[in-house]
C-alpha positions as CSV (number, residue, x, y, z in Angstrom):
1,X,52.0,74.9,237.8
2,X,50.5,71.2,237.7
3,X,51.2,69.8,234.3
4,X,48.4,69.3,231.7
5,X,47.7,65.4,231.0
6,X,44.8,63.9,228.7
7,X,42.3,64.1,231.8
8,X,42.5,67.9,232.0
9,X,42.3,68.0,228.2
10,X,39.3,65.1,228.3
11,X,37.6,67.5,230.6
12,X,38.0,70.7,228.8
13,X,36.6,68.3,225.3
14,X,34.0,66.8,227.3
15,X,35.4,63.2,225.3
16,X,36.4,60.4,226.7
17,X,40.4,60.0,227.8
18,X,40.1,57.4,225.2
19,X,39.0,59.5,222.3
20,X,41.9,62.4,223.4
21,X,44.8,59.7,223.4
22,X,43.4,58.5,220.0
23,X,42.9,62.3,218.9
24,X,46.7,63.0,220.0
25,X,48.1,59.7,219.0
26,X,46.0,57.7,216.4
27,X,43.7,60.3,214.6
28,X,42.8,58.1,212.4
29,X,41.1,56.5,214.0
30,X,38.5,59.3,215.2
31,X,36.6,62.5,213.3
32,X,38.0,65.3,211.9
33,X,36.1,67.7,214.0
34,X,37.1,65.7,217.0
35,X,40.4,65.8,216.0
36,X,41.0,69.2,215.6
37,X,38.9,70.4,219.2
38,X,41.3,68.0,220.8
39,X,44.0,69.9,219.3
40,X,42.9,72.9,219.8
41,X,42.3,72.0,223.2
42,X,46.0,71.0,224.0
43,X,47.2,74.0,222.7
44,X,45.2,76.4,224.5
45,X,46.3,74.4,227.9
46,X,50.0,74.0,226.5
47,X,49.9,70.3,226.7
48,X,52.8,68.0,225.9
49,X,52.9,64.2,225.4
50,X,55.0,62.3,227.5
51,X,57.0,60.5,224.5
52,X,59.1,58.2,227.0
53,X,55.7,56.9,228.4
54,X,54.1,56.6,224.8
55,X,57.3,54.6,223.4
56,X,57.6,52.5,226.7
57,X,53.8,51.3,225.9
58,X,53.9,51.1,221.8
59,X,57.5,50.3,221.3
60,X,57.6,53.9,219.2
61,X,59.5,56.6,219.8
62,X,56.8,59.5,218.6
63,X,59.4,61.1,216.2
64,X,60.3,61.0,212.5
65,X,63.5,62.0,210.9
66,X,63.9,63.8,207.3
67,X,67.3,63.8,206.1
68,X,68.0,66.9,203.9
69,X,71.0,68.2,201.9
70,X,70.4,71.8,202.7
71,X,68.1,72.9,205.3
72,X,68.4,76.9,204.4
73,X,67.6,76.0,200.8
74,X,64.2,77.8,200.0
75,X,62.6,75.0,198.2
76,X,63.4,72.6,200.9
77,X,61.9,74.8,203.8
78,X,58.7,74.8,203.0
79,X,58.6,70.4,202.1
80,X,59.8,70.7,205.8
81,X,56.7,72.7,207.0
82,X,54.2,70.6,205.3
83,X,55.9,67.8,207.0
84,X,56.2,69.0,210.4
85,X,52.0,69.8,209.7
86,X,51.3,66.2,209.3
87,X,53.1,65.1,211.4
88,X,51.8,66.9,214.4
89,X,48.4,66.2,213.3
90,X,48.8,62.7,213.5
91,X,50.8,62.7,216.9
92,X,54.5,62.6,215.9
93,X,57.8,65.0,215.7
94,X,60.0,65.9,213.5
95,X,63.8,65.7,213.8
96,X,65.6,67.6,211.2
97,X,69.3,65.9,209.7
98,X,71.0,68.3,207.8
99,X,73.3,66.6,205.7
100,X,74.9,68.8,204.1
101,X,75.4,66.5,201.2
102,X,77.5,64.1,203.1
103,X,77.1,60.5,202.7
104,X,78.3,60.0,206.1
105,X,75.8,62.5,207.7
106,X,73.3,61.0,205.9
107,X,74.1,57.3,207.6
108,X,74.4,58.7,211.0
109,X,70.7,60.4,211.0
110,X,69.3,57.3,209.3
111,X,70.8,55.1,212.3
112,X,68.1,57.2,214.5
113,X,65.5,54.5,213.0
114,X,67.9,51.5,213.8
115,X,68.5,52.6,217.7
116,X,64.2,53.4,218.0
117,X,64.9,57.4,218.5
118,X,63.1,57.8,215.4
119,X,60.5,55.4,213.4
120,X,61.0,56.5,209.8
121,X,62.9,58.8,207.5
122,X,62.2,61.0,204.8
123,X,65.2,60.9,202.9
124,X,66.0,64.0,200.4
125,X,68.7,62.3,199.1
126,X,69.7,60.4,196.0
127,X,71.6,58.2,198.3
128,X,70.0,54.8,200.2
129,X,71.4,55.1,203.8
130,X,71.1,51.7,204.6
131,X,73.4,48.6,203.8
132,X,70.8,46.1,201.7
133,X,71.5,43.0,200.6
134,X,70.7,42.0,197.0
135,X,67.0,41.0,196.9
136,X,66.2,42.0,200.5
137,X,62.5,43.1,200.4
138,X,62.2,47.1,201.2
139,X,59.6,45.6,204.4
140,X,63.2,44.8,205.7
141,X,64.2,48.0,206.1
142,X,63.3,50.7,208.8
143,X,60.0,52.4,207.0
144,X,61.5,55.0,204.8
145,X,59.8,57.2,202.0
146,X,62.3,59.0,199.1
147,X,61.4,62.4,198.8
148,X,62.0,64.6,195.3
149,X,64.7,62.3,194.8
150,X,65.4,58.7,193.4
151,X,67.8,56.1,195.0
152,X,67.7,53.7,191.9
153,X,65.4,51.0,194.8
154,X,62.3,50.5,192.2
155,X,60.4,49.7,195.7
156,X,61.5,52.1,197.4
157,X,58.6,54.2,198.0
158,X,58.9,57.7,196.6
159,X,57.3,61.1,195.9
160,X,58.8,63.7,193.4
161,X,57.9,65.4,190.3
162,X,58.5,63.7,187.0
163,X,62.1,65.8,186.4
164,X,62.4,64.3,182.7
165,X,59.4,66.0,181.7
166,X,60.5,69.1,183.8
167,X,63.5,68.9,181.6
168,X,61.6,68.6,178.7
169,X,58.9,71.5,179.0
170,X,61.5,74.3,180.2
171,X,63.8,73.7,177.0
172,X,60.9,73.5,174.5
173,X,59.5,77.2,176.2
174,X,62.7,78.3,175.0
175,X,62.6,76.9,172.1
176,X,59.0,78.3,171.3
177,X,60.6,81.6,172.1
178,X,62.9,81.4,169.4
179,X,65.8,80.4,170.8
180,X,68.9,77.9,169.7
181,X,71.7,78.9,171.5
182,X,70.5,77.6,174.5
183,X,72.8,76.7,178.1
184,X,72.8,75.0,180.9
185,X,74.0,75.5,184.1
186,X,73.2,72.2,186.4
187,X,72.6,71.1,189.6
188,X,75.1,68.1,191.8
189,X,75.2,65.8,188.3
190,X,75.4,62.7,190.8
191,X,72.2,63.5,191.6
192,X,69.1,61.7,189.8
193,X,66.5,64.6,189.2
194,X,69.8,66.9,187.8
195,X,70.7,63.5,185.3
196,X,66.9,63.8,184.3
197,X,66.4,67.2,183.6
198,X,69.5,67.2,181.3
199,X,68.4,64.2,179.8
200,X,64.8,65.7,178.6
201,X,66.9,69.3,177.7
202,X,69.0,67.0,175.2
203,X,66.2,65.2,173.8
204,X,64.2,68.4,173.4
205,X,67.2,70.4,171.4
206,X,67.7,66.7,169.6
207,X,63.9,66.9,168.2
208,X,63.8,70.2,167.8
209,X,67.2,69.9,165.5
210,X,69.0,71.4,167.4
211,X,72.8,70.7,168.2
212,X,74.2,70.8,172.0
213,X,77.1,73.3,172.2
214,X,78.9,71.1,174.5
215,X,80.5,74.1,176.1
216,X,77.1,75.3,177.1
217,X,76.9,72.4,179.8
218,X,77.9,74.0,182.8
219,X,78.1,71.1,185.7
220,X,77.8,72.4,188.9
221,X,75.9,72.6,192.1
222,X,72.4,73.9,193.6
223,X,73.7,77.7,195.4
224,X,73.5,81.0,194.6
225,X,77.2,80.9,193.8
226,X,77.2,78.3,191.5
227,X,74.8,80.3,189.2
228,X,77.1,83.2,189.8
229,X,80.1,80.9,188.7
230,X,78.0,79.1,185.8
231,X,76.9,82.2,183.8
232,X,80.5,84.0,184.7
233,X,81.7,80.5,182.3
234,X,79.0,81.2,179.9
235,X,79.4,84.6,179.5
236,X,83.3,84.4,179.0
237,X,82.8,82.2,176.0
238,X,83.2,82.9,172.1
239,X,79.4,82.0,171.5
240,X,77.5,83.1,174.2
241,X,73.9,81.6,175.2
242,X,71.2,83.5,174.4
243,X,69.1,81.8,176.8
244,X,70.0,79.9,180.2
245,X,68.0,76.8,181.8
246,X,69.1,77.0,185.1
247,X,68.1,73.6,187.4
248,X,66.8,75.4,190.3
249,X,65.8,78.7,191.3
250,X,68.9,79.6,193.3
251,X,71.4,78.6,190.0
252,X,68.9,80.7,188.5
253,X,68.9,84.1,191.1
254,X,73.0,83.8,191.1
255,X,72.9,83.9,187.0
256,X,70.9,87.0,187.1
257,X,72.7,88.5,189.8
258,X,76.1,87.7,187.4
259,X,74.4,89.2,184.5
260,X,73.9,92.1,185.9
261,X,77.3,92.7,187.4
262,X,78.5,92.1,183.8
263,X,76.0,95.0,182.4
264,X,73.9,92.1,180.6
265,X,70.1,92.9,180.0
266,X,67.6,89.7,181.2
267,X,66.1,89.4,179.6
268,X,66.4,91.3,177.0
269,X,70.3,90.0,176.4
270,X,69.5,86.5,178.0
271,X,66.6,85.0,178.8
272,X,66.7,82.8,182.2
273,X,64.7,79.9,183.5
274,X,64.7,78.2,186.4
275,X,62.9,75.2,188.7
276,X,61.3,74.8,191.8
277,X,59.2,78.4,191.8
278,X,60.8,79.5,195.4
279,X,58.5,82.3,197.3
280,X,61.3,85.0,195.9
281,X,61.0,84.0,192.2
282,X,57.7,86.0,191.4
283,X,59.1,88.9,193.4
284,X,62.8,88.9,192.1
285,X,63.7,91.4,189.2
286,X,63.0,90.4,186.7
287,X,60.2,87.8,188.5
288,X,61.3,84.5,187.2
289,X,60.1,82.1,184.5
290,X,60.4,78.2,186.4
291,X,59.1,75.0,186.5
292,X,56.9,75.3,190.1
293,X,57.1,72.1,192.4
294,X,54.2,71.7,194.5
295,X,56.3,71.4,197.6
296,X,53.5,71.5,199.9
297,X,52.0,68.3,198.7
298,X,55.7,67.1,198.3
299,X,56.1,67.4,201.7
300,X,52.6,66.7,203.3
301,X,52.5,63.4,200.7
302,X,56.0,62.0,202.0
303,X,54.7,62.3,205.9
304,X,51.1,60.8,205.0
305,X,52.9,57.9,203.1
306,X,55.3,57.8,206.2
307,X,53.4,57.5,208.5
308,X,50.8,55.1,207.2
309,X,54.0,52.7,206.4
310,X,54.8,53.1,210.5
311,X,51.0,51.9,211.1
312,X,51.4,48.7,209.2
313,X,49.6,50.1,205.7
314,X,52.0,50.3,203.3
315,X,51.6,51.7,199.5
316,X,50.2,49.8,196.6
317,X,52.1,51.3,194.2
318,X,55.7,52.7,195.3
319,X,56.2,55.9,192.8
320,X,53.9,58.7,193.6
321,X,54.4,61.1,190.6
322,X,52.7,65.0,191.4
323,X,52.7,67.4,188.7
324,X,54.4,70.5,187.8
325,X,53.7,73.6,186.0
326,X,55.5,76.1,184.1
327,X,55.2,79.5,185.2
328,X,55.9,82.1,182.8
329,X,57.2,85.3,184.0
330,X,59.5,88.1,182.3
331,X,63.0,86.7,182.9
332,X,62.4,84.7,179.3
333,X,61.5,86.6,175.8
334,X,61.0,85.8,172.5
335,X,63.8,86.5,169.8
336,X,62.9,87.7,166.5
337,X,63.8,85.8,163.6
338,X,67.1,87.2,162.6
339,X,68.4,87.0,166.1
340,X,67.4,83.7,166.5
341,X,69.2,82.4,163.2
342,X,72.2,84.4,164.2
C-alpha cells in the first residue's frame, strides 16, 4: 500500500499542500476549522509525518519530552493526556521520561534537548536538569516549562497551583469542622509544593490558636503505602488525630485503607482530606474530601507555553498560577463541641 503524503491528504481537503503542511506542522498559522479537516483528514487515510525530513528542513526534531516522577500516578496521567492533545494538534510528539524520582534519570531525558531528539521539556520535577551558571539568562537554556512544581529559577517559566493556599484552605475546612487535633501525613519533603502545603497547614493552626503536635507530622512520600504507613504511625500514638490532611490523594486512599484494617470509622472516627481530586476520589468509600487540581489545563497550559517558547514567543510573565477548589465529600465531618475540646 503506497504511503499517504500531504498531496493525497491536499487532495482529499481540496487545500493547498501548503495550507496541509502548515495545518500538520504550524497550525497557527491557519483556521481552526481548517485545522481540524486536515486532521481529520490524516487520520482517516492513516497519515504519518516523515519527522527525519521535517527536522532535516527546520533544524527540529518534531518531539517534546516531559520528565515525570511517576508515570502510573493518577494525577500525573491525565497532565500527560492533555499534553500529548496539544501537542498533536500543533504537529509535535511526546516522549515520556519516567524518572522515577531519580536525579540522574531526570539529566539523561533532559539531554534529549541537548543532542536535538527532542526540542523542549516539561519537567515535573522540583529539580533543574541542567548545569547553569550563575546569572545565565533562562533563553540560554534548551526551552523548558516547570510543571506543578518549582525549581527555585524565578524565570523559569512555570505552571502549578498556588500549593500555600492549598495548604491553607484544607486545614482551615478542618478547622471549621471543629477540629484541633489535626495530622499530617506529607508528600517527598524535598519537594517544593509538599514544603508549601505544610507551610500554609502551620500558619492556619498558628492563626487559628492552635498548637502543632509535632508528632502529628508524618514525613513521607506520595504512594498508597506511605498513607498506609503514615496513619499506621498516627494511629499507634498516645493522642491520636482526629482528623488527617493527607498531601495527595493516594497518601489519602492508603490512610483510609489503614483505617479500616484497624476497625477505625472515617469518618466518623477520623475525618481524611486529601489533594489532587484523582478520577477514583468521588467514587472511593467514603468519596473523598480534596483540594482538585485542574490537571487538564495543567497539562494543556505547560504544552501551549512549550511550544510557543520553541516558536520564538516566549512568556511575558514566567509564573502561570491556575486555581484550585476544594471539594467537599463525606470522608470529613464536623465534631461536636465536647469532642472537639477533648
Amino acid at each position: 500500500m503506497a504511503k499517504v503524503g500531504l498531496k493525497d491528504i491536499a487532495a482529499q481537503t481540496g487545500f493547498s499542500i501548503a495550507t496541509v503542511s502548515h495545518a500538520l506542522r504550524n497550525p497557527d498559522r491557519v483556521a481552526d476549522a481548517t485545522r481540524k479537516k486536515v486532521l481529520a483528514a490524516a487520520e482517516a487515510a492513516g497519515y504519518t509525518p516523515n519527522n527525519l525530513a521535517v527536522s532535516l528542513r527546520t533544524a527540529r526534531s518534531g518531539n517534546i519530552v516531559v520528565i515525570i516522577p511517576d508515570i502510573a500516578d493518577s494525577h500525573n496521567s491525565n497532565i500527560i493526556k492533555a499534553i500529548e492533545k496539544v501537542a498533536r494538534e500543533r504537529g509535535y510528539s511526546v516522549l515520556l521520561g519516567d524518572s522515577q524520582g531519580s536525579e540522574k534519570r531526570e539529566r539523561e531525558f533532559a539531554r534529549m534537548a541537548r543532542t536535538r531528539q527532542a526540542d523542549g521539556v516539561i519537567l515535573m520535577s522540583h529539580r533543574l536538569p541542567f548545569d547553569r551558571k550563575p546569572g545565565e539568562p533562562v533563553s540560554k537554556l534548551p526551552p523548558i516549562v516547570n510543571g506543578c512544581e518549582y525549581t527555585g529559577h524565578d524565570d523559569l517559566p512555570q505552571i502549578g497551583i498556588d500549593d500555600y493556599q492549598a495548604g491553607l484552605d484544607a486545614t482551615r475546612h478542618l478547622l471549621d469542622y471543629g477540629h484541633r487535633q489535626i495530622a499530617v501525613i506529607t508528600g517527598d519533603i524535598e519537594t517544593h509544593s509538599t514544603r508549601e502545603r505544610l507551610r500554609g497547614f502551620n500558619d492556619a493552626m498558628t492563626a487559628a490558636g492552635v498548637t502543632v503536635n509535632d508528632d502529628h507530622v508524618i514525613q513521607l512520600g506520595y504512594t498508597l503505602e506511605d498513607g498506609i504507613a503514615g496513619a499506621q504511625q498516627l494511629m499507634a500514638l498516645p493522642s491520636r488525630p482526629s482528623a488527617i490532611f493527607c498531601f495527595s490523594d493516594e497518601i489519602a486512599f492508603g490512610a483510609m485503607y489503614a483505617l479500616r484494617e484497624m476497625g477505625i470509622d472515617v469518618p466518623g472516627d477520623v475525618s481524611i482530606i486529601g489533594c489532587d481530586n484523582i478520577p477514583l476520589a468521588r467514587y472511593f468509600s467514603p468519596p473523598l474530601t480534596t483540594i482538585a487540581q485542574p490537571t487538564a489545563e495543567i497539562g494543556a497550559a505547560c504544552a501551549t507555553l512549550l511550544l510557543d517558547i520553541i516558536d520564538g514567543n516566549p512568556p511575558t510573565e514566567p509564573r502561570v498560577v491556575v486555581p484550585h477548589e476544594l471539594k467537599i465529600r463525606e470522608s470529613t465531618r464536623r465534631l461536636d463541641a465536647s469532642a472537639a475540646n477533648r
